[in-house]
C-alpha positions in Angstrom: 22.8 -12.3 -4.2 23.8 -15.8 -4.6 21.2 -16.7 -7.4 22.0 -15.5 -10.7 19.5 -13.2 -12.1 18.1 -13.7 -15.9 18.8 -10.3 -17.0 22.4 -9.8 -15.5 24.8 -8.3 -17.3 21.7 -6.0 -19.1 22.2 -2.6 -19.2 18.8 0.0 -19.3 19.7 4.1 -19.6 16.2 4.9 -18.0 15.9 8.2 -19.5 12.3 8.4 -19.0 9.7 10.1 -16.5 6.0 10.1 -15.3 5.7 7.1 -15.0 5.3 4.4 -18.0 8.9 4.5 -19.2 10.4 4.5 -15.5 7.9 1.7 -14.8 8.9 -0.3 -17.3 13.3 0.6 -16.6 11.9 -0.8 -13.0 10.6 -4.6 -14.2 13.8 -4.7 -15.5 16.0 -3.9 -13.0 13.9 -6.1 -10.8 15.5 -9.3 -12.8 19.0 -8.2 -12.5 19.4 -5.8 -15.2 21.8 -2.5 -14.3 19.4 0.4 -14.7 20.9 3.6 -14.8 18.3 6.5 -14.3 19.5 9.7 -16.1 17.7 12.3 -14.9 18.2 16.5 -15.7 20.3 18.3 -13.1 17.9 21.2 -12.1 14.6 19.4 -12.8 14.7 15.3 -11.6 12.0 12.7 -12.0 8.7 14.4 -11.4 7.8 11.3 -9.2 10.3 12.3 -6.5 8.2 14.2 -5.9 4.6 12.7 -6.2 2.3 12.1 -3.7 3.1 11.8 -0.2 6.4 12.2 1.2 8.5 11.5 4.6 11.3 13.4 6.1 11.1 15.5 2.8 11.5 12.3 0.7 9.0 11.1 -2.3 8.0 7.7 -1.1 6.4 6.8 -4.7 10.1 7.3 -6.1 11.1 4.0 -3.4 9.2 1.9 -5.1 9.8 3.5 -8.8 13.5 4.2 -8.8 14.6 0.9 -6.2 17.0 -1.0 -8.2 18.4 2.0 -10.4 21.2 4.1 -10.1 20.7 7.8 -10.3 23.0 10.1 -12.3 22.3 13.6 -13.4 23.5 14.9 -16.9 21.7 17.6 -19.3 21.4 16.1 -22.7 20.9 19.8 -24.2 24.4 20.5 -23.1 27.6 19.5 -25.3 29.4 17.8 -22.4 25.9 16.1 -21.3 25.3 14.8 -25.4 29.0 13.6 -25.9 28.9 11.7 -22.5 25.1 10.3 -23.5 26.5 8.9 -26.2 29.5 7.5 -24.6 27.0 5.5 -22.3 24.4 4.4 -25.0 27.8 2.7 -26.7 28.2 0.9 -23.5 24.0 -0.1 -23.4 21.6 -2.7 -24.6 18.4 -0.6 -24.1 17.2 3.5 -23.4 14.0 4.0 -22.4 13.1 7.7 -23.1 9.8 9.2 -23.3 10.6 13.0 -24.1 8.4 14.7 -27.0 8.9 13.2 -30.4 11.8 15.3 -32.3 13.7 16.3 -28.5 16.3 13.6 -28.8 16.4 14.1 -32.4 16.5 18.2 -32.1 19.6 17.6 -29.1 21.3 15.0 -32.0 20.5 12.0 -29.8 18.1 10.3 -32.3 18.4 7.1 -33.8 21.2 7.7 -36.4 23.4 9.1 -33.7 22.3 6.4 -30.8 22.4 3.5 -33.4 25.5 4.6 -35.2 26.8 4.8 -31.1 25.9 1.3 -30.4 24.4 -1.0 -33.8 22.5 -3.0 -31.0 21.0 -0.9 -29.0 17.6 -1.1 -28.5 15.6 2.8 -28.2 12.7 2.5 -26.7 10.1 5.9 -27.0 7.1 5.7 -24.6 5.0 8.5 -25.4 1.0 9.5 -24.8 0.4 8.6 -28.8 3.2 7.5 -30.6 6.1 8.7 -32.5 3.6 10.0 -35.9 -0.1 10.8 -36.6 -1.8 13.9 -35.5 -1.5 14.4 -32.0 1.9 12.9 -31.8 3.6 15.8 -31.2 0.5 16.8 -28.1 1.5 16.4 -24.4 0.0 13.8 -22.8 -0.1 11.7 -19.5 -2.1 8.5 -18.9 -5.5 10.3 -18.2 -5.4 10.9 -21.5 -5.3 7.6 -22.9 -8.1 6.7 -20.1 -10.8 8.9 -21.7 -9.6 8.4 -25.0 -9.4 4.5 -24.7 -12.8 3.7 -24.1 -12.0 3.1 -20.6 -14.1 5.8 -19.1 -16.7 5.6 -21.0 -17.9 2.4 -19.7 -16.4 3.0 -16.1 -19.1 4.2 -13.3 -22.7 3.7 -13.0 -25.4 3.8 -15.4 -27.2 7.6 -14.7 -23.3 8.9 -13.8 -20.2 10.5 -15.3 -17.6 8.2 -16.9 -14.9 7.9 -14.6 -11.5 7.8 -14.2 -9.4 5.4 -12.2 -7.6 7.3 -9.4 -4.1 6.0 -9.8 -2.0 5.3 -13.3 -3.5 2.7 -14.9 -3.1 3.2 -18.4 0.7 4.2 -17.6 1.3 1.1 -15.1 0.0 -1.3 -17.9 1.8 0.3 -20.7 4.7 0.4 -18.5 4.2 -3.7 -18.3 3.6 -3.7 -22.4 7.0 -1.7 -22.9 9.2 -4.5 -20.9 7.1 -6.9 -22.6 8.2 -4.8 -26.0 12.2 -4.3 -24.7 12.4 -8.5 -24.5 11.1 -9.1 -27.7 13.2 -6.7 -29.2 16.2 -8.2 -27.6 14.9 -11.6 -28.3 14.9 -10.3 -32.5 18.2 -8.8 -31.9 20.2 -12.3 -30.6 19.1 -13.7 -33.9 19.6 -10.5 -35.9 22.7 -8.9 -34.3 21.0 -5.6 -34.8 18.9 -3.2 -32.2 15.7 -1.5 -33.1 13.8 1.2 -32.2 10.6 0.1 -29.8 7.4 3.1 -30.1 5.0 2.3 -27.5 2.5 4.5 -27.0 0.1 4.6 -24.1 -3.3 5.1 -25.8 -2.5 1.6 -27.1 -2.1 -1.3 -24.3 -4.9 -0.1 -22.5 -7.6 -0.4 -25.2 -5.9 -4.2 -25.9 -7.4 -5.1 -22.2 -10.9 -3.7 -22.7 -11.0 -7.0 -24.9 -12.9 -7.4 -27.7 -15.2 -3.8 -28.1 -13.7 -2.9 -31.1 -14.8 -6.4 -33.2 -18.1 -6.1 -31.2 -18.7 -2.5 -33.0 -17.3 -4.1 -36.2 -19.7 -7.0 -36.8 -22.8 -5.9 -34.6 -22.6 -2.6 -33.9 -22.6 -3.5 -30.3 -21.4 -0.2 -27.8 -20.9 -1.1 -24.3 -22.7 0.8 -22.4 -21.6 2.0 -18.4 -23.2 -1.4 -16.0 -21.4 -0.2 -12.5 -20.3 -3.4 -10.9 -22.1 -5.4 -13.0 -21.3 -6.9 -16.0 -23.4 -7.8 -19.6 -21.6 -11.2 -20.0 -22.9 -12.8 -16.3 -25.1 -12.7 -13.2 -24.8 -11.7 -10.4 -21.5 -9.8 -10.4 -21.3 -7.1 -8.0 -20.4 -6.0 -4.6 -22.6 -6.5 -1.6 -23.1 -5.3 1.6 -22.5 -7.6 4.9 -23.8 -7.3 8.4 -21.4 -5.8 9.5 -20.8 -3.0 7.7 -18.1 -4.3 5.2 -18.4 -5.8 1.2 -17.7 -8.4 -0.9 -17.3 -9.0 -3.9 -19.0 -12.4 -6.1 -18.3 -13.3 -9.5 -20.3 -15.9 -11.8 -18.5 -16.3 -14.8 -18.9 -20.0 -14.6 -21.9 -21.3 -14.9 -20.9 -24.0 -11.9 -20.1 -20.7 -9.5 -23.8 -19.2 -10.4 -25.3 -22.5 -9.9 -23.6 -22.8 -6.2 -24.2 -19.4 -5.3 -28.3 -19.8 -5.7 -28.0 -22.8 -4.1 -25.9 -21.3 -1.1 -28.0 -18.4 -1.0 -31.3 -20.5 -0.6 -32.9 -19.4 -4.2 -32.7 -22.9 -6.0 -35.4 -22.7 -8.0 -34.0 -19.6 -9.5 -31.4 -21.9 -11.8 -34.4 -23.8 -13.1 -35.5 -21.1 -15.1 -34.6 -20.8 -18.8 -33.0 -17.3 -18.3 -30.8 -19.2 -16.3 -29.2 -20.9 -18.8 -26.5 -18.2 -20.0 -24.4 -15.7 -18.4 -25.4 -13.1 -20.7 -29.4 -13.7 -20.3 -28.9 -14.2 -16.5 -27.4 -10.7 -16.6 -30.7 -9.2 -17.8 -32.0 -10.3 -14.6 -29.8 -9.2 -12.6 -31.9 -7.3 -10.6 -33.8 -10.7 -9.5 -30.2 -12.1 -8.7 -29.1 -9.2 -7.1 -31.9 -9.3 -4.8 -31.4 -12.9 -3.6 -27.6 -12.7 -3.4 -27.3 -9.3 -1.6 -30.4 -10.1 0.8 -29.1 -13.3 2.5 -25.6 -11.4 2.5 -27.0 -8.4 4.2 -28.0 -10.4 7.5 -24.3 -12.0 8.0 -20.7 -11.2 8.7 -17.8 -11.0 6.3 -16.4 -13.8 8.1 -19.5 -16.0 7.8 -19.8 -14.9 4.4 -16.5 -15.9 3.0 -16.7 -19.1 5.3 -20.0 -20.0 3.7 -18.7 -19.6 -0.1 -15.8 -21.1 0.5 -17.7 -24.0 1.8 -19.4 -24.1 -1.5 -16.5 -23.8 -3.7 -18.3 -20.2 -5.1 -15.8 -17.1 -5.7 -15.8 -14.2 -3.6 -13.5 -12.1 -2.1 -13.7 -8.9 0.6 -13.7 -5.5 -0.9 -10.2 -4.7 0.9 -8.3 -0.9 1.3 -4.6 -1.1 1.7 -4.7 -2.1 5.1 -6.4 -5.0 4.7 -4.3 -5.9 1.8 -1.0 -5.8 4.4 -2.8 -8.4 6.4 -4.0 -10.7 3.7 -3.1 -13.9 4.5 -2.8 -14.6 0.8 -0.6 -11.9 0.3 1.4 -12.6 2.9 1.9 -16.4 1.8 3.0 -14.9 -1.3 5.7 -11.6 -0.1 3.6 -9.6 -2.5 4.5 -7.0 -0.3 7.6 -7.2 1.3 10.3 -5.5 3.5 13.1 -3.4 2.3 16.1 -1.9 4.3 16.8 1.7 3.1 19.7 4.0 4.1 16.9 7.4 4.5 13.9 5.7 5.7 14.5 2.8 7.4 12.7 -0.4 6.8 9.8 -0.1 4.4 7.5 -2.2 2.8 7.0 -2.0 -1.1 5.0 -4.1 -3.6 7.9 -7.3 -4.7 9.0 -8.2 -8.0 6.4 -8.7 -10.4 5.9 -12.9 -10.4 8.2 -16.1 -9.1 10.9 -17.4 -11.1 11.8 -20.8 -9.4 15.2 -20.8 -10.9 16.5 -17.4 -11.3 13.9 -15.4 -9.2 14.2 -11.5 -8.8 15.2 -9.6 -6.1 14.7 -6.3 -4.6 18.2 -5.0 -4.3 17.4 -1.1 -3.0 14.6 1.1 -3.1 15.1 4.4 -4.8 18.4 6.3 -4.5 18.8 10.2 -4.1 19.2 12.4 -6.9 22.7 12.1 -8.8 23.5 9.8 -6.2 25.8 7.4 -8.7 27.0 10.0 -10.8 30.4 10.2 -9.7 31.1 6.0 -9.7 29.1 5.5 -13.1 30.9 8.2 -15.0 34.5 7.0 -13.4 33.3 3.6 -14.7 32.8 4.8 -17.9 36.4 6.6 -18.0 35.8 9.7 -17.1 38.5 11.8 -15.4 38.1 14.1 -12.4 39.2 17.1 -14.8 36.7 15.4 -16.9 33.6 15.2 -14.1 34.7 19.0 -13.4 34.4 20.4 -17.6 31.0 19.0 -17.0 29.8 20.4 -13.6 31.3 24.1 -15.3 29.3 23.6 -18.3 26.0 22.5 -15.8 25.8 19.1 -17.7 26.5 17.2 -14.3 
């Protein structure tokens, strides 16, 4: 592309699977860094093969592996160490998130890597960090859901905590480690030297529950499970329309709840003292509940949002994946957009992450087959043919 990208001329060894570390090798790659996804021979990414698939092929890997290319090498191997190395010398960042002690137990830890490359930036994405206890348990994002707090205030009242049904404790600590790689190659242009980076996921996710921690600290304050609702303001839930569909209304300002009684024909409701506060209008909520979800029962979605709009009070429709391809919003946006792919065709993929109006981002492929680099990145790196074939022998390639 014409545009120059900010991170050109970055290059990420995404050594990483399942699906933080990947995640994060991906923001990257998204802004013009070269990402090179390493992945074991015999055994690739486990998201290949994740969810559902077409013609045989992973379509979750599209959206995780686009902008990386693949290469296969076994870093247990002697060929697959020595040509590791030979790659982290020519690197600025590896993002790895095997056990703590595998790199160190194949000689690929930090002396070797660093001692490789002075400025190279490791960066270890595991479920709890490099020491403690349970850094040396497996671990997966679940994990770091239940163990978070997360779950425990997720679902309604008289239910089971509950677990989101898609990775969010690995998609925001997959967000938190690019956040981490910058700042450590920030550090590094006034330092000279690279660093080691040890995110682990049980982390970022309890730094956006917010504040429960100080709340347990000074008051002794434990969040209890509210469903939709929420302690801190009134109403705030989902409602039913007429037709069969739901929205969703948020108060946070005290403006919005003001509008929305007014809109809903309860005036006198925001004359009463409970009124006053988001936190004491959330004790009634049941009162505001009724008022907002009755008058939305009898109408359409359409009127609804219409009417809010009118009154400058928030909502949005409760919307499936469908609806979100159809958004107008969206679409004014290209938060989802198109990309041509050599196996599938056109398909359609959430975009880069947010608008740069200078040096934007850019989808440049979606994800590549297994190995399918290895060949042109090893040749690049100076590898001979006779080379390429030592390695296939050993079963490093």
């Amino acid at each position: 592309m014409s545009t120059p990208q900010p991170l050109s001329g970055l290059r990420v060894l995404d050594l990483a699977t399942l699906f933080a570390g990947p995640l994060s090798a991906t923001l990257l790659g998204d802004f013009g860094a070269e990402v090179i996804k390493v992945e074991h021979p015999a055994k690739p990414d486990p998201s290949r093969g994740h969810g559902p698939s077409k013609h045989g092929i992973g379509l979750w890997w599209k959206l995780l592996g686009r902008n990386k290319r693949t290469i296969t090498l076994d870093l247990s191997k002697p060929g697959g160490r020595a040509t590791l190395l030979r790659l982290a010398a020519t690197a600025d960042v590896i993002v790895e998130n095997f056990r703590p002690g595998t790199l160190e137990k194949w000689d690929l830890g930090w002396a070797e890597l660093s001692a490789a490359n002075p400025r190279l930036i490791l960066t270890r994405v595991t479920a709890f960090g490099q020491f403690g206890p349970y850094a040396h348990r497996p671990g997966f994002g679940t994990l770091a859901e239940a163990m978070s707090g997360f779950a425990a205030i997720t679902g309604e009242p008289d239910a089971p905590p509950t677990l989101p049904p898609f990775g969010l404790a690995d998609s925001i600590a997959g967000l938190a480690t690019a956040y981490a790689v910058m700042t450590a190659l920030a550090a590094r242009e006034r330092t000279g030297e690279g660093q080691v980076v040890d995110m682990a996921i049980i982390e970022p996710i309890l730094t956006v529950l917010g504040p429960q921690p100080t709340w347990y600290d000074q008051l002794g304050y434990v969040q209890e499970r509210t469903g939709n609702r929420s302690a801190n303001n009134a109403p705030r839930n989902t409602y039913r329309t007429a037709d069969g569909t739901w929205v969703a209304v948020s108060t946070s300002a005290q403006s919005i709840a003001e509008r929305v009684m007014h809109l809903v024909g309860r005036p006198e409701l925001t004359e009463e003292p409970w009124f006053a506060t988001g936190a004491e209008r959330a004790a009634h909520a049941d009162v505001l509940d009724e008022a907002v979800g009755s008058w939305i029962a009898t109408r359409t979605r359409d009127e609804v949002l219409a009417a809010f709009e009118k009154a400058e009070a928030a909502v949005a429709p409760v919307q499936d994946v469908r609806d979100v391809l159809t958004d107008p919003q969206y679409q004014a946006l290209d938060t989802v957009t198109a990309v041509d792919d050599p196996e599938l065709g056109r398909l359609r993929m959430q975009n880069v992450l947010f608008r740069l109006s200078a040096t934007p981002g850019a989808i440049r492929w979606a994800g590549r087959p297994h190995g399918a680099d290895t060949e042109a990145v090893l040749t690049e790196l100076g590898l001979t043919p006779a080379d390429l074939a030592a390695l296939r022998a050993e079963g490093a390639l």
